[in-house]
Backbone bond lengths (Angstrom), bond angles and torsions (degrees), N, CA, C in turn:
res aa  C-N    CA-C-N  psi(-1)  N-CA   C-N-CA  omega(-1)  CA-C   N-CA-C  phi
1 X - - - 1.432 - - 1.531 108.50 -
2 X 1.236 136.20 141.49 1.293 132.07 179.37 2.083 102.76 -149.03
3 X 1.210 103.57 153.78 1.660 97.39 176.82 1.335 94.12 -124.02
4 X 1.343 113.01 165.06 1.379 109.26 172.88 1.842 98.49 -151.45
5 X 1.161 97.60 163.55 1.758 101.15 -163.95 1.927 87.96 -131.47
6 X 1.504 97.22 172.36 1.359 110.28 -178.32 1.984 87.73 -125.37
7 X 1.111 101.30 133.05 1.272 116.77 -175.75 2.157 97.35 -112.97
8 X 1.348 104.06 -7.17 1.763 90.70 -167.93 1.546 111.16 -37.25
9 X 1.558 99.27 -54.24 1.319 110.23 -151.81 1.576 95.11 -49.26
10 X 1.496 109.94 -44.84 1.920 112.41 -161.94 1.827 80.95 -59.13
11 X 1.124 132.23 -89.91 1.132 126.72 -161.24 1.535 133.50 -27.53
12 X 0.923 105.14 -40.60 1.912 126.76 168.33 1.919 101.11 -68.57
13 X 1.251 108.86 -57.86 1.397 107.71 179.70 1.996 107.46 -52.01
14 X 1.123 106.05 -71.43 1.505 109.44 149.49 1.384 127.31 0.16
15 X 1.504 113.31 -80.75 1.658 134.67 143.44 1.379 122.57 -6.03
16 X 1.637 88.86 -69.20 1.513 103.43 -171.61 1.672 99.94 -66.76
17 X 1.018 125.55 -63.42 1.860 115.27 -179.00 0.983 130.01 -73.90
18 X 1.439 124.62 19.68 1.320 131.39 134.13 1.078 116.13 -80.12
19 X 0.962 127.04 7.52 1.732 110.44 -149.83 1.730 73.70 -138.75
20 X 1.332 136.12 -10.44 1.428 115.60 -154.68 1.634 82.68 -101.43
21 X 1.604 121.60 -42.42 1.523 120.94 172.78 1.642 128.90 -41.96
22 X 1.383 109.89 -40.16 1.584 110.46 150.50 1.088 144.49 -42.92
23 X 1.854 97.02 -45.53 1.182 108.40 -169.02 1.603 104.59 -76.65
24 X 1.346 95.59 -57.87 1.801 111.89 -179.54 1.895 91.06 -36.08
25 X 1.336 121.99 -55.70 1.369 100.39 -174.20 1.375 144.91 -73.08
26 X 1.312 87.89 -10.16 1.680 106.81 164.84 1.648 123.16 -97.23
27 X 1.455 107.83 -25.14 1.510 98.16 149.18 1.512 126.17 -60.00
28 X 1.266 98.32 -37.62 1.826 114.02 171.79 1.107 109.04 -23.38
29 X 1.147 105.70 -72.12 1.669 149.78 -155.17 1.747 105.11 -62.20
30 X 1.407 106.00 -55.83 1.823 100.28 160.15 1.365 101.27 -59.85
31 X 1.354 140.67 -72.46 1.217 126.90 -156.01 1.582 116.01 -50.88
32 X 0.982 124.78 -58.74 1.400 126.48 165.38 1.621 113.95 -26.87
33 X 1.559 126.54 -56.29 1.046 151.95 165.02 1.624 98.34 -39.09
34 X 0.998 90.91 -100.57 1.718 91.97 170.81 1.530 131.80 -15.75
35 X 1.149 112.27 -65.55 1.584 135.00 165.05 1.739 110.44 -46.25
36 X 1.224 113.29 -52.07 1.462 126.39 -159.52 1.811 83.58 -73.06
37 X 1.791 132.18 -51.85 1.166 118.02 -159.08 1.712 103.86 -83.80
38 X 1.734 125.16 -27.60 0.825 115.16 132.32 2.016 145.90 -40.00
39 X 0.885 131.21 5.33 1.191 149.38 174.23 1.411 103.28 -98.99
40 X 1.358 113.04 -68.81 1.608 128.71 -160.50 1.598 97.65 -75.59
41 X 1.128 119.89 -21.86 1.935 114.90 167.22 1.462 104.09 -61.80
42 X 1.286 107.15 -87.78 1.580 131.28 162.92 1.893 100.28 0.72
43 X 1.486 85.01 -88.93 2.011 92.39 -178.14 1.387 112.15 -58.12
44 X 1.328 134.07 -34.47 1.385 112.21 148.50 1.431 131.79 -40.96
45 X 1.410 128.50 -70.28 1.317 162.27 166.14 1.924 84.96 -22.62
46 X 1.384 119.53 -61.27 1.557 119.16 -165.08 1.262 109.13 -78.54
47 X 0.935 106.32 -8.36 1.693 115.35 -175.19 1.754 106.85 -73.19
48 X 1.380 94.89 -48.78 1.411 104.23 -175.77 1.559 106.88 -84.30
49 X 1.020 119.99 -13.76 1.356 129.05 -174.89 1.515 128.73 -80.68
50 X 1.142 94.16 -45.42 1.912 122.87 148.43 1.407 116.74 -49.20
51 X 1.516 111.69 -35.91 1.552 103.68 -160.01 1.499 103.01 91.14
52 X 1.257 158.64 27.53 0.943 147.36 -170.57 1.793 108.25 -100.75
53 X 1.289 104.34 1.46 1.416 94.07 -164.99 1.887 111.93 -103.19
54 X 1.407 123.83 120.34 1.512 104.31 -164.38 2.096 83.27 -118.68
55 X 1.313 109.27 -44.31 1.562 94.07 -165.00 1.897 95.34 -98.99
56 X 2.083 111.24 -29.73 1.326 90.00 -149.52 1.420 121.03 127.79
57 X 1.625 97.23 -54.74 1.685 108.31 179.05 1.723 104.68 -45.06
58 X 1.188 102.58 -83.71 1.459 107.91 -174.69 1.911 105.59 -22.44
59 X 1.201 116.29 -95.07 1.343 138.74 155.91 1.932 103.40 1.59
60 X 1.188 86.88 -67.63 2.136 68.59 173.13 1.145 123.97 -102.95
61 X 1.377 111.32 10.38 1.913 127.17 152.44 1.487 107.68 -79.85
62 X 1.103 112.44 6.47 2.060 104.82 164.08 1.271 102.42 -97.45
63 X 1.206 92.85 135.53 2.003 113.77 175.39 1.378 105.11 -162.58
64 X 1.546 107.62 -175.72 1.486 132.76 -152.61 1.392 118.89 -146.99
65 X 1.895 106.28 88.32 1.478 108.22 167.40 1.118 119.86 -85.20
66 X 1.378 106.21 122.86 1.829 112.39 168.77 1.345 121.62 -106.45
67 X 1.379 106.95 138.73 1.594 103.99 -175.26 1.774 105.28 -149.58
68 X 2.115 102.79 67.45 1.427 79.48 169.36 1.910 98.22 101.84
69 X 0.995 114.68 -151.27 1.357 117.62 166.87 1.354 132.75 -76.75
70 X 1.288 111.48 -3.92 1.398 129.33 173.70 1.421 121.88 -115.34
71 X 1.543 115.44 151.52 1.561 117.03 -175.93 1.427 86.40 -144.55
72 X 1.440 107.72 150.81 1.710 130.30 162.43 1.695 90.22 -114.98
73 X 1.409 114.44 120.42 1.329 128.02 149.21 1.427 106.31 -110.21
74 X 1.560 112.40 160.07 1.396 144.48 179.14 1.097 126.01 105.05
75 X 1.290 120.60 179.53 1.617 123.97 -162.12 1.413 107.21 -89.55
76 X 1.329 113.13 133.73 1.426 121.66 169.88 2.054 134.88 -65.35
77 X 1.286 93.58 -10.88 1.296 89.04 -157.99 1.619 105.27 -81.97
78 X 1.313 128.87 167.62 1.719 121.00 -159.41 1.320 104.53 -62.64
79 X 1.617 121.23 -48.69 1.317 132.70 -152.60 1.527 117.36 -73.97
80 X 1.750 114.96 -11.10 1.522 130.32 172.63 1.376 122.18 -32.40
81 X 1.383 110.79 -76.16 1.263 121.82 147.99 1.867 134.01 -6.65
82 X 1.464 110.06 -65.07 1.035 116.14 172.48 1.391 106.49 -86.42
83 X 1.032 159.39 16.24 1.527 161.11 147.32 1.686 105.86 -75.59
84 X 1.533 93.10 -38.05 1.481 100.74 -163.97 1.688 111.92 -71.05
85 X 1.546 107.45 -45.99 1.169 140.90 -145.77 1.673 90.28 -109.51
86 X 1.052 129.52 -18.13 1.747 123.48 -178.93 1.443 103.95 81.81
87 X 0.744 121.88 149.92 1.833 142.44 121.92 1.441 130.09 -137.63
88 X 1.363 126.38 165.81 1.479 138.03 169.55 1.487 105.38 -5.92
89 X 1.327 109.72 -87.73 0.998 145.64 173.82 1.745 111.66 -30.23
90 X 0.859 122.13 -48.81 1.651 116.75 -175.62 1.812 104.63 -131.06
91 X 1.154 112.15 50.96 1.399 142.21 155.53 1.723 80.44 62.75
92 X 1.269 106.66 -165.11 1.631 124.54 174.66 1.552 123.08 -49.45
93 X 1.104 113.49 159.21 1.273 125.36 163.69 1.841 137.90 -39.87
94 X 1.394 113.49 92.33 0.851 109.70 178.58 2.004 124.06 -82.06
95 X 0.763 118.71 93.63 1.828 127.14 -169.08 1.357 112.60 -81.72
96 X 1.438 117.53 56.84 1.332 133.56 173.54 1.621 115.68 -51.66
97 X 1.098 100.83 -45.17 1.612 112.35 -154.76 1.887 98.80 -92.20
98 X 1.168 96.91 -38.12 1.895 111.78 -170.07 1.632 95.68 -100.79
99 X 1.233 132.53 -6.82 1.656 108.50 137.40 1.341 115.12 -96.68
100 X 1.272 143.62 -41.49 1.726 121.13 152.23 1.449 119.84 -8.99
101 X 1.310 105.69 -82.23 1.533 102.41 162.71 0.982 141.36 -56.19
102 X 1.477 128.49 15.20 1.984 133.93 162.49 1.577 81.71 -99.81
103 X 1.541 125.36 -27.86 1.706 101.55 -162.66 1.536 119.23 -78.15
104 X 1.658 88.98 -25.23 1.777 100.18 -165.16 1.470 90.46 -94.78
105 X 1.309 146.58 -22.37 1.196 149.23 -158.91 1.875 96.91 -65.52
106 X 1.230 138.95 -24.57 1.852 122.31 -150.81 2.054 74.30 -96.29
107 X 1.449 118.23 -66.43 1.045 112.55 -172.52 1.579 128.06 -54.25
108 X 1.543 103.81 -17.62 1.323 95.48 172.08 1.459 122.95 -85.13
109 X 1.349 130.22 -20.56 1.357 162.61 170.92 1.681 104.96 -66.01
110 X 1.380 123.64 -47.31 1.037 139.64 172.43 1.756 117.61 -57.17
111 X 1.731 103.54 -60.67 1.277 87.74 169.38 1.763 138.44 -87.74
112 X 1.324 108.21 0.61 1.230 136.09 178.37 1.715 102.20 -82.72
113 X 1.561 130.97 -20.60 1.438 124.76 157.05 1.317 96.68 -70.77
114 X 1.449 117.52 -59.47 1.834 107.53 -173.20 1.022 123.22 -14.83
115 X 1.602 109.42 -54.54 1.573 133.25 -142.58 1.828 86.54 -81.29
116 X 1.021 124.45 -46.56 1.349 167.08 -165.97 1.784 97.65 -55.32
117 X 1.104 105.39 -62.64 1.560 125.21 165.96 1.300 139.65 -81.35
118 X 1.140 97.59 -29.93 2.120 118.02 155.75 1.557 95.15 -42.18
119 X 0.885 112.70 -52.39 2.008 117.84 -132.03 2.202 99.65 -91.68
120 X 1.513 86.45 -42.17 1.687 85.09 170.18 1.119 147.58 -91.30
């Protein structure tokens, strides 16, 4: 007497969630992309919007490193910070960069459940 079973389906199912972790991470990977050049519009866009702009420097010292699932947006130059953040000296706080990010934040959250929901 002997029984025998079909295991494909376990194996293919198997398949499939390996294969769904890639994917999920390379969809990631646009979204992040996306989001990060969305960000750096936005914080541009507020930059000028604020009034923050007197030479420029700042303003075309914003950019967007990506590496993968991660991005560094904002402007490089020392004085960002204190434009951003206020002092005495240059009246209140301008929050260029940290309202960008409340704007891009619903859509980025949004498609990152997608990705989130594709896969299960």
């Amino acid at each position: 007497m002997s029984i025998e079973f079909d295991f494909s389906a376990v194996y293919e199912l198997a398949a499939d969630l390996g294969n769904a972790g890639a994917e999920a991470q390379a969809l990631a990977e646009v979204v992040v992309a996306k989001s990060a050049a969305d960000l750096e519009a936005q914080g541009k866009a507020n930059i000028v919007s604020m009034g923050a702009v007197d030479t420029g420097t700042m303003l075309n010292s914003t950019s967007t490193d990506l590496n993968g699932l991660t991005a560094e947006v904002g402007p490089t130059t020392n004085y960002a910070v204190y434009v951003h953040e206020g002092t005495w000296k240059n009246g209140g706080p301008r929050p260029f960069m940290s309202n960008a990010a409340t704007t891009i934040e619903p859509a980025f959250l949004e498609a990152m459940g997608q990705i989130g929901d594709s896969i299960l």
